[in-house]
C-alpha positions, -999 to +999 in steps of 0.1 A: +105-320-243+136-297-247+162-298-232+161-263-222+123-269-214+133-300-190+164-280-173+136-251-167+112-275-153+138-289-131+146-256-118+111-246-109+106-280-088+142-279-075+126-237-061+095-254-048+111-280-032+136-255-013+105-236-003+085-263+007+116-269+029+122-233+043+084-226+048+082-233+087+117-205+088+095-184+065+067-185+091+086-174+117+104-153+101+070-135+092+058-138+129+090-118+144+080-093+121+044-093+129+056-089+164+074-056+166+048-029+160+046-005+135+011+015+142+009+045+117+000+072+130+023+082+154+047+058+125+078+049+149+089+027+124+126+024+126+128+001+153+111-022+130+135-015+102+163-022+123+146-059+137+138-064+100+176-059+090+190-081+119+167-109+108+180-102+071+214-106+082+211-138+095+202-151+061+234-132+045+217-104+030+233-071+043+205-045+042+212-009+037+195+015+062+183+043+048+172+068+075+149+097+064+158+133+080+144+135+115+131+169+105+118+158+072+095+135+092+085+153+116+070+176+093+052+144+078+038+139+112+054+106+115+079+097+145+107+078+124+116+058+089+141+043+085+138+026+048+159-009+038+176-018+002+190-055-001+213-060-033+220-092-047+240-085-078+244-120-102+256-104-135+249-076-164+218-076-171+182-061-160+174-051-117+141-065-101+126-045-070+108-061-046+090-040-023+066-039+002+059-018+033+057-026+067+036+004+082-001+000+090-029+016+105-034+011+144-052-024+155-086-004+166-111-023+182-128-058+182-099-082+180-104-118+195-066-121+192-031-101+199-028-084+173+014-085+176+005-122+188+016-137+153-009-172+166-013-194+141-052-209+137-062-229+117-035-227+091-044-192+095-017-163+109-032-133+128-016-102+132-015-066+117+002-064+090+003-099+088-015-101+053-006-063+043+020-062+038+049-080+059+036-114+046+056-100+010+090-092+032+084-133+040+079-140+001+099-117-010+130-125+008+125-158+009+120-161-032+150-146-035+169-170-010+152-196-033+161-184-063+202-187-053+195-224-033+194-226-072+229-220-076+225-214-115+241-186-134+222-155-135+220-124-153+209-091-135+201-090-102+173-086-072+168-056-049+143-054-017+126-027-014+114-024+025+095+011+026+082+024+059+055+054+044+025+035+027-003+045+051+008+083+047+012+083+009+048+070+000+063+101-008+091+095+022+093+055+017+100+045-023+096+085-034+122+092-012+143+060-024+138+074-060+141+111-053+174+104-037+191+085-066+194+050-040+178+028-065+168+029-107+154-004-110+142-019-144+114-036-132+091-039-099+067-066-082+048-048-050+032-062-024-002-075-035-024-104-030-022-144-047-049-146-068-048-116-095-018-094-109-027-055-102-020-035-131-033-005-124-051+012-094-071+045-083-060+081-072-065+094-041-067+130-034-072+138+006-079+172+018-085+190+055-115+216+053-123+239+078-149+260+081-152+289+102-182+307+119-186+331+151-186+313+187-214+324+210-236+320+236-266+291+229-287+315+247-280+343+225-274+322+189-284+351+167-253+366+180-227+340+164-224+320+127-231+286+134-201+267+118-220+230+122-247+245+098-221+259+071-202+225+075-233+206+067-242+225+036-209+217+023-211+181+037-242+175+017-228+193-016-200+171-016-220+139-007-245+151-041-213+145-058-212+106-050-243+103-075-228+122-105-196+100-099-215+067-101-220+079-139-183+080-148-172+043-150-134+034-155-127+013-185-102-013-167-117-045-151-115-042-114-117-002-111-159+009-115-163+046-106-152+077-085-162+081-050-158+102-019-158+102+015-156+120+049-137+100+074-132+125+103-156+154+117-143+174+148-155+214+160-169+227+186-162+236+224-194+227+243-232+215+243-241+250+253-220+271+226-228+280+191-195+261+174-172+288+160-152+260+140-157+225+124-128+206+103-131+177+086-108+150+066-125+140+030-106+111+003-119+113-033-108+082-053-099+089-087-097+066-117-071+065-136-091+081-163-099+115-143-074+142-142-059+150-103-060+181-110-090+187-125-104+167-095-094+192-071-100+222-088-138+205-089-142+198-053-127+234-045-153+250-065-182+227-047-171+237-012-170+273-023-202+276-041-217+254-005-202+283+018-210+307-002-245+298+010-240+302+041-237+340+052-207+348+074-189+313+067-151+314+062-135+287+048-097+272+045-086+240+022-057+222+029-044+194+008-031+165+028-022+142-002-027+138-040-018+105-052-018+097-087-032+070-101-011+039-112-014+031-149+003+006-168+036+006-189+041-011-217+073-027-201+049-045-175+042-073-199+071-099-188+059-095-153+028-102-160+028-132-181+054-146-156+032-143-128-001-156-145+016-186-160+033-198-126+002-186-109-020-205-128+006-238-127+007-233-087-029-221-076-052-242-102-073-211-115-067-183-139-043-151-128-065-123-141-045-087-148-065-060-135-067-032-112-081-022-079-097+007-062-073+010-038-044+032-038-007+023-032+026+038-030+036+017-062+025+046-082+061+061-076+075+039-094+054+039-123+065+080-121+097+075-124+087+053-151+097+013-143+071-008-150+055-025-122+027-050-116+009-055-075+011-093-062+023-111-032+010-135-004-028-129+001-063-138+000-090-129-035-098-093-017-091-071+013-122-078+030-112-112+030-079-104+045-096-084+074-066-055+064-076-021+086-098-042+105-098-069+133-083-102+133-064-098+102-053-129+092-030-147+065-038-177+051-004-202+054-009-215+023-015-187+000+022-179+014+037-208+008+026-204-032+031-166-036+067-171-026+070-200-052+052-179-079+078-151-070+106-176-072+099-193-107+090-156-122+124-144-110+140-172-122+121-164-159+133-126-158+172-134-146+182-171-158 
């Protein structure tokens, strides 16, 4: 062995060891955050962003607070963001952003635990948010407090990312971040899961269509447009679409096809009225083949052609979010190999690079072209992770390693 190859070994146990060390402060620092709620919609998140920058401070890491316009997100139809940046300059060389978000969809139903509780089970913590994603503001900052323990010399430096719009799309979290000119990093790791590295990851294109009729009289029907019955002639042209998509398969591993759904109906007045309106809230998931706006112009032209159908149906189309897919730059590679070499050394099984049907804020960055890659502390999928459902749960010990795979990569990028 080397000597270079020995003093890098060294350094990667002398990381593990200080984590190993720090891991029951890492818990808790992870359960204060659990704690403070940060339910998107109504997205009062600033409180959060302030308890999150208190904590920071006590480990020496000044956080800049980054309040978007009231106005601005208001108009969003969220409450409050307030959006963090950590610095930790060591030398000239290359910036790595860290980011992960730490708004999330309301609890809901069915929860056989607090779900601000932060209880621990079973080596388990439960929690929203407590796997997606404010288990990556623990392994993120807590790599990074590693990565100095190591008190070698450095070149580059670290920033933490801590975004507050995910849920909504992630135009006023890192979009904003980037739009503004508060950070140009070179290279980014985003919140993820352990046991693969996301490369890439579908579009998601969200729209509000409402469809207009004539209220009247149940008695008297012929005397109104039923809206219901034009909203379910374009319901069932749009569902006829899920079988043509099930013929265009994405060529990267862990993306198959398009899809869409409808995930909110409303309209109506009463029982005994002929409904004079009916909106509803659809997501298409694109691959990162498909053109966005090709996509749209698509499902446009099948609504119109479905109310067209219909005599006496009027119908509006609002888009409520277009996010682009995330593909892969070619500057991703040291990222990648990092984190499937120490992920492999640390979890015992292969790292695959791949992508995922979901659809992230990451994207952003890839727009404003730094390559990025998806992992952080996590289960092998989000079912697993019960993310936007009950009892959401972390498991401690995919923590514990996800830090130290985040440590030993950033040592690989800076030393």
């Amino acid at each position: 062995m080397t000597t270079t190859a020995a003093a890098t070994t060294t350094d990667y146990e002398r990381l593990d060891a200080w984590i190993d060390a720090h891991f029951d402060e890492e818990v808790r620092f992870l359960q204060e955050l659990v704690r403070v709620p940060t339910d998107t919609p109504p997205g009062n998140n600033a409180p959060h962003a302030e308890r999150t920058a208190a904590l920071l401070q006590g480990f020496g890491f000044e956080a800049e607070r980054h309040p978007v316009p009231e106005a601005e997100v208001r108009a969003y139809g969220m409450e409050s963001i307030t959006n963090l940046i950590v610095r930790r300059r060591y030398g000239e060389g290359r910036t790595v952003a860290l980011n992960a978000h730490g708004d999330v969809v309301p609890p809901g139903e069915g929860w056989t635990r607090d779900p601000y509780g932060a209880q621990i089970e079973d080596g388990r913590l439960y929690g929203r948010a407590a796997a997606v994603s404010k288990s990556d503001f623990a392994s993120f900052t807590f790599a990074v407090r590693a990565l100095e323990s190591l008190g070698a010399p450095l070149k580059g430096g670290v920033e933490l990312h801590f975004t507050y719009d995910e849920e909504f799309g992630g135009e006023l979290g890192p979009g904003w971040l980037l739009r503004q000119g508060l950070t140009k990093p070179d290279l980014l790791i985003a919140a993820g899961f352990s046991y693969e590295v996301v490369t890439a990851h579908n579009g998601c294109l969200q729209m509000e269509v409402t469809v207009h009729g004539k209220m009247a009289h149940a008695a008297i029907p012929d005397s109104g447009v039923d809206a219901l019955q034009g909203a379910v002639a374009i319901l069932n042209a749009l569902y006829a679409q899920n079988t043509l998509y099930k013929q265009v398969m994405s060529q990267v591993a862990g993306i198959r096809h398009p899809y869409l759904n409808v995930g909110r109906i409303e309209g109506g007045t009463n029982t005994n009225v002929v409904p004079g309106k009916v909106v509803f809230k659809l997501d298409r998931r694109m691959i990162p083949e498909e053109n966005p706006a090709e996509v749209e112009a698509t499902i446009r032209q099948v609504i119109a052609d479905a109310a067209a159908g219909v005599p006496g149906i009027g119908v509006d189309i609002r888009r409520m979010l277009l996010a682009r897919s995330m593909r892969p730059l070619p500057g991703n590679r040291p990222l990648v190999e990092a984190i499937q070499k120490h992920g492999a050394a640390l979890f015992g099984q292969p790292i695959p690079a791949m992508g995922t049907p979901l659809y992230t804020d990451v994207r952003l960055y890839g727009e404003a072209g730094v390559p990025g890659v998806i992992y952080g502390a996590g289960p092998r999928s989000v079912l697993e992770s019960h993310a936007k459902r009950a009892d959401e749960r972390l498991l401690l010990e995919d923590l514990r390693r996800a830090t130290k795979v985040v440590a030993r990569t950033l040592r690989d990028l800076l030393a």
